[in-house]
C-alpha positions in Angstrom: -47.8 -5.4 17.5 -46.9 -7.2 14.5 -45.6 -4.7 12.3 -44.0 -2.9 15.0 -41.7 -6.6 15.8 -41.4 -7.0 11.9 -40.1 -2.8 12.0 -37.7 -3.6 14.6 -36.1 -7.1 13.5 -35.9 -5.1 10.0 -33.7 -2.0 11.8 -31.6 -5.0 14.0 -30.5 -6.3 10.9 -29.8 -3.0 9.0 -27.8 -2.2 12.4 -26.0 -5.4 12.0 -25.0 -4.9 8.5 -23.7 -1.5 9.0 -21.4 -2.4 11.9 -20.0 -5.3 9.8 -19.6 -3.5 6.8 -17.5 -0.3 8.7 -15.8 -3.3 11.2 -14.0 -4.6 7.7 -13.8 -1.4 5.8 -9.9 -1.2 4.8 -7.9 2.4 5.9 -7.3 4.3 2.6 -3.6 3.6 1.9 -3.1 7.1 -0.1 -1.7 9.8 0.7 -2.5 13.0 -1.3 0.6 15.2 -2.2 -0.8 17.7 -4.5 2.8 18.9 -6.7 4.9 18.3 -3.8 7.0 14.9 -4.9 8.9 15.4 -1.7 6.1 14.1 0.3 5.3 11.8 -1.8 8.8 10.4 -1.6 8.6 10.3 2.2 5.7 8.1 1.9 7.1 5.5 -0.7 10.1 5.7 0.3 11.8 6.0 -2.7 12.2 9.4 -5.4 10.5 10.2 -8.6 11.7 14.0 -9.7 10.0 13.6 -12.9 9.3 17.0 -14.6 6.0 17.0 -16.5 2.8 19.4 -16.9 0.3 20.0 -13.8 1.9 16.6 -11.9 -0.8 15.7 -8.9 1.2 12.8 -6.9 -0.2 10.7 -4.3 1.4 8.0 -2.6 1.8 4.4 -0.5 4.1 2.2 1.1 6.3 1.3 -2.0 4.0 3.5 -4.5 4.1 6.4 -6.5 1.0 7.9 -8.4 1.3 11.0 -10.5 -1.4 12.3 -12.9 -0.2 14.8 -15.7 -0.9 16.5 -18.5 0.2 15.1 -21.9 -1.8 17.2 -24.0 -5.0 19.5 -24.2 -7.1 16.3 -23.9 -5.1 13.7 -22.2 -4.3 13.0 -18.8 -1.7 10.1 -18.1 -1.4 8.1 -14.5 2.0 7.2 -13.7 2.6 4.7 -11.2 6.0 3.3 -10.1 6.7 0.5 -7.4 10.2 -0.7 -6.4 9.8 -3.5 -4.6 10.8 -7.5 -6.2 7.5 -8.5 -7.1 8.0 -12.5 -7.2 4.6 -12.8 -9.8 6.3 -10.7 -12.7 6.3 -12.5 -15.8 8.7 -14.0 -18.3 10.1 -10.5 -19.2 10.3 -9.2 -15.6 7.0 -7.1 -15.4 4.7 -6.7 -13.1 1.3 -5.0 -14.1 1.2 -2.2 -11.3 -1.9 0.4 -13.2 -4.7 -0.8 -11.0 -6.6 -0.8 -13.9 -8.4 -4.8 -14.5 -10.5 -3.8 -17.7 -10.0 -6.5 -20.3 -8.8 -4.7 -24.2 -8.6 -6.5 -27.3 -5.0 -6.1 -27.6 -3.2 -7.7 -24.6 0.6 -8.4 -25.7 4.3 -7.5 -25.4 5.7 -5.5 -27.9 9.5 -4.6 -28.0 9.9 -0.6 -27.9 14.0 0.6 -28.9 15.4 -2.3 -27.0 12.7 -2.4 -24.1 10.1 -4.7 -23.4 6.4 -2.8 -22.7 3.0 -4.8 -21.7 0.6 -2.9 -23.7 -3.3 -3.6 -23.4 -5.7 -1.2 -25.7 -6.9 -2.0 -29.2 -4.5 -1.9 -32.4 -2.8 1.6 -32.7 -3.8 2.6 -29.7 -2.7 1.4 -25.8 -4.6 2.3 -22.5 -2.9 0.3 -20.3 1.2 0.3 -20.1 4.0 -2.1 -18.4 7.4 -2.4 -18.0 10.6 -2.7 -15.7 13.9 -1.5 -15.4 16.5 -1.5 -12.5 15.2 1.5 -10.9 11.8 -0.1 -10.4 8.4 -1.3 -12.4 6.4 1.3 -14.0 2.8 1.9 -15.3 1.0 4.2 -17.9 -2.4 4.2 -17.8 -4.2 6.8 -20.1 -8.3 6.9 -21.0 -8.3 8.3 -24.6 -5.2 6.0 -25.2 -1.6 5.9 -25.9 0.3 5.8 -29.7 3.9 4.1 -29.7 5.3 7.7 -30.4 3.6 8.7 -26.8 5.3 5.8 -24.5 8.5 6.7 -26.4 8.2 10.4 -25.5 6.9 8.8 -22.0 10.0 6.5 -21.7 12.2 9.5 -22.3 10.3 11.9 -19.1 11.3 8.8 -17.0 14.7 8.1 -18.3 15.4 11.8 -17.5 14.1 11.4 -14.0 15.3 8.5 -13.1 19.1 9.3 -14.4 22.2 9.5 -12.3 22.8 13.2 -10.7 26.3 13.9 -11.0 28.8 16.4 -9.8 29.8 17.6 -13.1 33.2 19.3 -11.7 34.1 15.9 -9.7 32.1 13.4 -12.1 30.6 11.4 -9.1 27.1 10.0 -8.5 25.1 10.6 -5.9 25.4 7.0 -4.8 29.4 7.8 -4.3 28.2 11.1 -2.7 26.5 9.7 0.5 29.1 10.8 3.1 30.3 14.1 0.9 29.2 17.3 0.1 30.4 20.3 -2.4 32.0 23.3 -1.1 33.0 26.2 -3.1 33.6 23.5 -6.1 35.6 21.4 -3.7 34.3 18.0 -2.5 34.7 17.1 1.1 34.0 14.8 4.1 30.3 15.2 5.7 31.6 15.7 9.5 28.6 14.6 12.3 28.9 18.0 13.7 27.7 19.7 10.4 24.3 21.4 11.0 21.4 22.9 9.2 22.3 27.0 8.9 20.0 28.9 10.5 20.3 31.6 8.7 18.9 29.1 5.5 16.1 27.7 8.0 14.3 31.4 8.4 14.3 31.9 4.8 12.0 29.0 4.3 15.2 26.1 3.2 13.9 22.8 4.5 16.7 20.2 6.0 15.5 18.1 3.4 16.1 19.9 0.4 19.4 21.5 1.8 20.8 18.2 2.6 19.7 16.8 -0.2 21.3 19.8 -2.3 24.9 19.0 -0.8 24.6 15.6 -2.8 23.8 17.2 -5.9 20.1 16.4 -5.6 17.6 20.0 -5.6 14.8 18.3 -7.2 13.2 18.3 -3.3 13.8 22.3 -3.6 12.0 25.1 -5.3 13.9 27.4 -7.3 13.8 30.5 -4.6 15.6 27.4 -2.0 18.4 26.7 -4.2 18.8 30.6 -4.8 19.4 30.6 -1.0 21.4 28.1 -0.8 23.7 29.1 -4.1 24.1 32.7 -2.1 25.2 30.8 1.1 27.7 28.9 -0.2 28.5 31.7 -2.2 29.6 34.0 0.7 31.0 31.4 2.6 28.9 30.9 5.2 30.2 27.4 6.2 33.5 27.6 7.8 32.2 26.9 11.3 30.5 23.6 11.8 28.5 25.5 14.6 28.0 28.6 13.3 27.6 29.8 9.9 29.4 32.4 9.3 27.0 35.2 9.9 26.8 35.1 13.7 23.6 32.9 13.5 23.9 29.8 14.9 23.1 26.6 13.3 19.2 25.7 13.2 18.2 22.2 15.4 
């Protein structure tokens, strides 16, 4: 009678524990994207059309992951937040890598001009910082960064993160929100404009043809802005509600 009181106090508590160990467990904030940087972007709420080697994003509330390739032997995590972060330090960064190992080396160093948090050993950085207007950044790589790797790093982003511009009307994005290209030409973006229908069945997403208009096609694959070049190309667009082709627009 003992043991059997001692066997079931001992699976009580076990019980207990497990119920307050799931009531407390957290939701897992990531989403997995695979390549696809457009859902990524959805879930952030902000862009990163970096270009880089076997990219595997994932993403959060104000958070963009992306493991890459930088060589044979090296993967790199790239993480970039946007929001003000009020705890950034004297130089504006905030450490964002998710990585708390302590390194050796744990400084500032000042890279062309720019200001990076490095954390590794001496010629060689794991753990990378910095900010710039378009958000704060983190490099985090396991067999370890040289200076001539953030720089080549630095440049990926800098490429991303530039302006798009209409090269025949030299405008931004930013000064293309309510405008769009036609046949080289750029005009007002009307309320009645719709997505073609004709685009829709050949697998053009709203998102990457709307996108597209303001000079932005790094939410399309290459077959999507072949469709929408041969659109645009024929004319298609002269009716708001139809487009061109006797197929109406799509919803």
């Amino acid at each position: 009678m003992k043991k059997l009181s001692i066997l079931i106090l001992l699976f009580s508590a076990l019980s207990v524990g497990y119920l307050i160990q799931n009531s407390f467990a957290m939701p897992n904030p990531w989403v997995e994207c695979g390549n696809d940087v457009s859902c990524a972007a959805q879930k952030a709420g902000f862009n990163l059309p970096i270009r880089v080697k076997n990219p595997s994003f994932r993403a959060m509330d104000d958070m963009i992951e992306v493991h890459f390739s930088l060589s044979k032997n090296r993967e790199v995590c790239l993480r970039k937040s946007q929001l003000f972060k009020a705890d950034a330090d004297e130089y504006g960064i905030k450490d964002i890598s998710g990585v708390y190992n302590k390194y050796p080396v744990d400084k500032v160093i000042n890279i062309n001009g720019i200001m990076f948090h490095v954390k590794g050993e001496k010629n060689k950085f794991y753990v990378v910082n910095f900010a710039a207007e378009t958000g704060y950044y983190s490099f985090y790589c396991e067999k370890g960064l040289k200076i001539r790797d953030i720089k080549y790093l630095y440049k990926i982003l800098e490429e991303a993160e530039a302006p798009r511009f209409d090269y025949e009307n030299t405008l931004t994005i930013e000064q293309l929100q309510d405008l769009r290209r036609v046949d080289g030409i750029v005009e007002p973006v009307f309320t009645q404009d719709c997505f073609p229908k004709t685009l829709y069945q050949k697998g053009v997403t709203k998102d990457c043809f709307e996108r597209a208009n303001l000079g932005d096609d790094s939410f399309c694959t290459l077959s999507q802005i072949k469709y929408i070049k041969e659109y645009y190309k024929k004319g298609q667009n002269k009716d708001p509600l139809n487009d061109g082709s006797g197929n109406f627009c799509a919803n």
